[in-house]
C-alpha positions, 0 to 999 in steps of 0.5 A: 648975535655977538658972544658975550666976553669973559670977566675973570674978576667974576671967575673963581679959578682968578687970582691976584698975584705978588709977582709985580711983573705978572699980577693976574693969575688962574688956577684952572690953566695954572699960569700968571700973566701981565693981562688979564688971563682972559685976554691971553687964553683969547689972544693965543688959542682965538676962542673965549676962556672954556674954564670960566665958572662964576664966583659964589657971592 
C-alpha cells in the first residue's frame, strides 16, 4: 500500500514567509525553505513529516 504524502497547505504549523528567497515556512521545525517544507523534512531525514497536524477549517 503506498503511504500517503504530506500537504503542508493543510498543516497548521505552515506558514508563508516575506522572505523571497525562502517563501515556505514551519512553526513546528521552526526553519523557512525555497520548498515546500514537507519536501525537505523528506529529502533530508528520508521519512515523511511526523509534525503534520490538520488545520482547523
Amino acid at each position: 500500500m503506498k503511504e500517503e504524502s504530506v500537504y503542508c497547505f493543510k498543516c497548521r504549523h505552515f506558514y508563508i514567509t516575506w522572505d523571497k528567497f525562502f517563501p515556505y515556512g514551519c512553526k513546528a521545525m521552526g526553519f523557512k525553505s525555497k520548498e515546500i517544507s514537507s519536501a525537505v523534512v523528506q529529502q533530508s531525514s528520508g521519512t515523511k513529516c511526523l509534525y503534520f497536524e490538520k488545520k482547523e477549517a
